[in-house]
N, C-alpha and C positions, 0 to 999 in steps of 0.2 A: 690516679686511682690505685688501693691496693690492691694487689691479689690475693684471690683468692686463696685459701690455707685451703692445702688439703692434707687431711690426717694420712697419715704412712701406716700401711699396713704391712704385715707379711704373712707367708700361710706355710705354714709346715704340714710337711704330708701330701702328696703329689699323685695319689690314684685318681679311678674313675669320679669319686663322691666330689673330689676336689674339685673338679671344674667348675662346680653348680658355682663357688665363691671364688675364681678366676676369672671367670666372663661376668658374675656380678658384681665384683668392684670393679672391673673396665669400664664396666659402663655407668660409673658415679662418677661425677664430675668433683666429688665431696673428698674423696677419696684417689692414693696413690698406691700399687701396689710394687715396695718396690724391692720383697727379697723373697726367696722361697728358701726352703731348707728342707732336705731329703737324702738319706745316703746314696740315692740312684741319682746320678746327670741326668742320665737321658730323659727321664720324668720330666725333671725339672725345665730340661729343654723341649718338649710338647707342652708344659705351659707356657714358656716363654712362645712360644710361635701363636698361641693361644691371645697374649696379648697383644704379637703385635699386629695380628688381626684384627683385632678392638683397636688400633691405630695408637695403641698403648706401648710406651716403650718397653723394653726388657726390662727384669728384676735380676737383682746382682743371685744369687746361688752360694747356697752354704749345706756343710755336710752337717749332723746331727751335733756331735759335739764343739761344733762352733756355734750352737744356736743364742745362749747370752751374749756371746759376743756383736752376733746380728744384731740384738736389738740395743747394746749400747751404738755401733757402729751406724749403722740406719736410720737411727732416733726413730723406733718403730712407738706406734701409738695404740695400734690396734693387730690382732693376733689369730689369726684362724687355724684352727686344731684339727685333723683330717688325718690322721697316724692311726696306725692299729691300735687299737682301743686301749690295751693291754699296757701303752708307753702316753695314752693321753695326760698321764699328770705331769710327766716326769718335762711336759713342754708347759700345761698350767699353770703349773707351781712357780717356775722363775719369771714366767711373762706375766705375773698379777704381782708380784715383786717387786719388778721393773716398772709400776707403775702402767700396765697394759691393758685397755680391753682385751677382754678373751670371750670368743664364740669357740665351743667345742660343739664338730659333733655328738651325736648322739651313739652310745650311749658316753655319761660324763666319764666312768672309768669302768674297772670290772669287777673291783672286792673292798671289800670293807677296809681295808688301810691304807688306798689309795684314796679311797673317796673321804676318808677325815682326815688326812694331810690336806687334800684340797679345801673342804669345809675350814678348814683353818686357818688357810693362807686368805680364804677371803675375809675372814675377820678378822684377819692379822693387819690387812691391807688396806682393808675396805675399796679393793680394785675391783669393776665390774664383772662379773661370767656370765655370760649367756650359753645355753646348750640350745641346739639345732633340734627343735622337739618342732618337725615340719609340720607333722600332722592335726597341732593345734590350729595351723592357720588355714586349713582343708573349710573353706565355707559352708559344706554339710555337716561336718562335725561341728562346727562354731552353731547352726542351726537347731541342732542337737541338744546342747549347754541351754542354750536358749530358752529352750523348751521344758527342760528338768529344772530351769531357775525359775520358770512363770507356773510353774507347778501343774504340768501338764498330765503326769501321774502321780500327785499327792507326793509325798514321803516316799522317795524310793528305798524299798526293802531287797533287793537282791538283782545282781548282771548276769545275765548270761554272755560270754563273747568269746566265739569260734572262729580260728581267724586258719585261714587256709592258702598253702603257697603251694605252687602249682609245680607239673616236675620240669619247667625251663626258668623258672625265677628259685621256686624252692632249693632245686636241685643247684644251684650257683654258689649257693653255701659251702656246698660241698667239696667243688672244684679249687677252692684258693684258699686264703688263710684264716677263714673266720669257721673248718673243718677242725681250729683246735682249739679247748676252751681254755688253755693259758692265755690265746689271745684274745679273744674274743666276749669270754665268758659263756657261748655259747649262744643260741638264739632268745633261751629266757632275756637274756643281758642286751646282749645286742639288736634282734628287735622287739622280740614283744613289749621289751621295753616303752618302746611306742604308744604304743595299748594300754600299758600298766598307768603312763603319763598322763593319757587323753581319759582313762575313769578316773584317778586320783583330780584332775580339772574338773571333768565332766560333775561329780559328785559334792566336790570340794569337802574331799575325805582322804585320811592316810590310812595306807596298808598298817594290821599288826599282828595278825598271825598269817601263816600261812601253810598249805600242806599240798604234797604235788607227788606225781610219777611219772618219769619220762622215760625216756632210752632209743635207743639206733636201733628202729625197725626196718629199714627200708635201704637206706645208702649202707656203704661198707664193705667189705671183700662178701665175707659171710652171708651175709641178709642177699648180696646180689648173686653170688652164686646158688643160694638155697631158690632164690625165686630164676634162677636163670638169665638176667641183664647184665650181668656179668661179663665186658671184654675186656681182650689180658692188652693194657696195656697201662702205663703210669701217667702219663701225660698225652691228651690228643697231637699236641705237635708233632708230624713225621712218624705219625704210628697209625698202618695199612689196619688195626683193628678200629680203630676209631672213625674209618673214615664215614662209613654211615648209623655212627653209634646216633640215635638221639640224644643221649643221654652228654655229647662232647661237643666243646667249646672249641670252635677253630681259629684261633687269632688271626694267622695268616691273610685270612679272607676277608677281613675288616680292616679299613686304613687306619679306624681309630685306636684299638686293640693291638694291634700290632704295634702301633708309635708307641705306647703308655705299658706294654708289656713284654712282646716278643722282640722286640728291637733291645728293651731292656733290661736284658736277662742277663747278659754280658758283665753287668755291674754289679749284680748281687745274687744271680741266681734263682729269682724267683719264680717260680712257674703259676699259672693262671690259670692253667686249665687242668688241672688234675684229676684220677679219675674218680669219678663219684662213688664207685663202688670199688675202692684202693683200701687199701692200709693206714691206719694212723689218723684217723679221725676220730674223737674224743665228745664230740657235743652231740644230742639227740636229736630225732627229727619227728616225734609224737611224744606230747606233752600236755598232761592235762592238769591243771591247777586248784584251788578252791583259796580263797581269799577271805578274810574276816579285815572289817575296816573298823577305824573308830566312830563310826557316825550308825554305827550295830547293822548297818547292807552288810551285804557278802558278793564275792563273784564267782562264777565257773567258768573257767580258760582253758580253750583247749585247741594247740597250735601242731596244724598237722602239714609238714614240710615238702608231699611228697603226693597233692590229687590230681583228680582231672583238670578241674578249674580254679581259679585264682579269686579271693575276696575275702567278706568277712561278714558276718552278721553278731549286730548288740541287739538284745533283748532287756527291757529295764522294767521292773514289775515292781509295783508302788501301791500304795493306800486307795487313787484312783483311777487305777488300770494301766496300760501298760504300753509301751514307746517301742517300734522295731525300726532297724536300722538295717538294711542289705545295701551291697555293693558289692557290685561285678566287676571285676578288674580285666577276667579274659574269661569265656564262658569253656573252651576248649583247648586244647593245641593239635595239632597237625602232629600226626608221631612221625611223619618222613621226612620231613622239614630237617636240612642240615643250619646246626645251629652256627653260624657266621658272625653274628653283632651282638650288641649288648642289648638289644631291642626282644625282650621277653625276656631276659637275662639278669640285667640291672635294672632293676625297678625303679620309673619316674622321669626316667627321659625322655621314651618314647610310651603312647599305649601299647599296648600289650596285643596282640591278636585275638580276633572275635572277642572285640573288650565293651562290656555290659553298660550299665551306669547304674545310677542312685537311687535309692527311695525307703521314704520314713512314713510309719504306717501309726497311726497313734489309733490305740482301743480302749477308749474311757467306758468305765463302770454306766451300765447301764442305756449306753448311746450304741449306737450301729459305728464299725469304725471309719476311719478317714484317711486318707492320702495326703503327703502335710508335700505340700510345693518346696521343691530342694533346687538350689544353684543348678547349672550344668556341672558336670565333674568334670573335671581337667587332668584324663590319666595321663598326659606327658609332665606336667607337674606334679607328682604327688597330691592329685585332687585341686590341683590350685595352690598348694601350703608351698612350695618353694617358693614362687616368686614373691604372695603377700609376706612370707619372711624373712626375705632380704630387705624389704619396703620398710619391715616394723627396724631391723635391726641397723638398718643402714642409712636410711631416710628420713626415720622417725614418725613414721605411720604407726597410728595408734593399733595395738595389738598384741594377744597373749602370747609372748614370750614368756620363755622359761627362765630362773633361774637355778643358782647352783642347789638350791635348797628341794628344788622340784627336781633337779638331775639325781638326786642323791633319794630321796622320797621311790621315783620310779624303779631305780637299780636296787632300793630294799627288797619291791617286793620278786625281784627276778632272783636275785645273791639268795632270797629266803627260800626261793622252790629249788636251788640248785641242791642247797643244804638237804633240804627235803628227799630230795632225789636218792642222796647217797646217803640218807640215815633213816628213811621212811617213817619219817616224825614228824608232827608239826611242827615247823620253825616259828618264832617270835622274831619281826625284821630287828625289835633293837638288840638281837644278838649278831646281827651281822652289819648292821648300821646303825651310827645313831645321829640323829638329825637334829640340829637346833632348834 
């Protein structure tokens, strides 16, 4: 009898997000995962323990600039992207070269000439990319699509979608490396992204103008001294001002946190828990958008990093009335609560505290409205969307996956309001992308 072929994978980029496709190819039998690459060991070695948990042997470990060399070395097949956002091409571009599938997280990159070196290599290659756009596979939103595709409010003419992060998940942004928009791009980029993905689907429409205003009202030395939340310290680790901040991240106290950060600080220096209202933070935390599409809808977006409660509501107003969307992700937080894990922190692992759920409200022209039967939510998955999209992307379970062409569509219309922000103009996204 043969055996089984199982495709070789390896995953560069070795944070928290990485685990979700560490423990999900362990557990494919389809699948070997057999390198990782990160300029931190110690990372690399909390996944390997990762694996052999999953009864999975170890992956050999490589630093950054040996990463082609991994995948001639490896006969790597497949390629999972999990890097600060800011370096995701610089690992896309050679592993779709090398003949690689490529899953990148989300977002695909952060500016317009990384994202058409990528767009290019895939049609240089014709090599697969898939981007981690979880949210698509969220069963309420899939419910959602459903519903604007059977023409449940006629012609949709305009979204509204307010999407709100609460200050123990919002405020996380702030504490680590996605507080500066050379990496990041910012939360336009890195998530609303999400959002921008799930209406560009949702509508089966592309952004093309765009016009916006944001700015750091809230986090920052300034904004927290002016409002008083302000303690003087730079990092929660071993700082007596931190120690009942709400607003501070204590690794220490968590086994997981500690392994994947505070143990390895030693190798690069990075701190995780920084203070939210510190120095040197460059991306906004209230952001309001206005979108113009090609299909003549419009949206208003307006992402507020910094409330009481966690969620989001769409509004979709059409030719025959109109579609609402809420979800509760956490209805409050506890302000005394010392913040220890990543549970209200990292959004999608765990639920979240006093965490709400779903419902879709439809008010057609002329009818009384209705209460439309939604999935259970699934807040320790992203609604459900992690696990059905390892299924779609690793199993071959039917389902909307992204590609590079929707990774690059979604980051238009973030790249366009960043523009906006600092020219207070409307932008045109093919000034800052242009998409095949």
């Amino acid at each position: 009898m043969t055996a089984m072929h199982r495709r070789r994978a390896a995953l560069v980029g070795t944070g928290h997000r990485a685990q979700l496709f560490t423990e999900g190819l362990a557990r494919r039998d389809g699948l070997e995962l057999v390198a990782f690459c990160d300029p931190n060991p110690v990372r690399m070695a909390h996944h390997n323990r990762l694996l052999t948990a999953a009864g999975r042997p170890e992956a050999r470990t490589y630093p950054p600039d040996a990463f082609e060399r991994m995948l001639r070395s490896e006969g790597v097949e497949e390629v999972v992207v999990t890097t600060v956002d800011a370096t995701h091409d610089a690992y896309i571009v050679p592993a779709l070269r090398a003949g690689c599938r490529v899953v990148t997280e989300k977002p695909m990159t952060t500016d317009g000439e990384r994202c058409r070196r990528i767009l290019d290599t895939v049609a240089e290659t014709g090599s697969p990319l898939a981007v981690a756009f979880n949210y698509r596979f969220n069963p309420v939103h899939e419910r959602v699509r459903a519903e604007l595709a059977a023409g449940a409010v006629g012609e949709v003419l305009s979204v509204h979608f307010e999407w709100l992060l609460d200050v123990r998940h919002g405020a996380d942004y702030f504490r680590r490396w996605h507080r500066e928009k050379a990496n990041s791009g910012g939360l336009m980029v890195h998530k609303a992204g999400h959002h921008f993905d799930l209406v560009n689907w949702w509508l089966g429409a592309r952004p093309r103008r765009v016009y916006g205003a944001g700015r750091l009202a809230f986090y920052g030395r300034e904004n927290g001294e002016r409002t008083g939340l302000r303690r003087d310290y730079d990092r929660a680790h071993g700082a007596p001002a931190a120690a009942d901040d709400p607003f501070a991240l204590h690794l220490a106290d968590n086994e997981g946190l500690r392994s994947l950060y505070l143990d390895a600080e030693g190798a690069d220096g990075y701190h995780r828990d920084r203070n939210v209202f510190g120095d040197g933070i460059t991306i906004e935390d209230d952001m309001a958008v206005l979108v113009q599409y090609d299909t003549g809808a419009s949206m208003s977006y307006h992402l507020t990093a910094y409330a009481p409660w966690e969620g989001y509501r769409v509004m979709f107003s059409g030719t025959g009335g109109r579609l609402e969307l809420e979800v509760v992700e956490s209805h409050w937080q506890r302000p005394s609560a010392r913040l220890s894990s990543a549970k209200g922190a990292v959004h999608g692992d765990t639920a979240l505290d006093n965490a709400g759920g779903a419902r879709i409200l439809l008010r057609p022209l002329w009818e009384p409205p209705r209460e439309l039967k939604v999935p259970e939510f699934d807040h320790a998955g992203h609604g459900g969307g992690d696990a059905r999209m390892l299924r779609t992307l690793y199993d071959g379970e039917p389902g909307p996956a992204s590609t590079a062409a929707d990774g690059a569509w979604a980051l238009a219309t973030g790249l366009a309001a960043n523009a906006s922000f600092a020219t207070g103009e409307a932008v045109d996204t093919a000034d800052v992308v242009r998409v095949p």
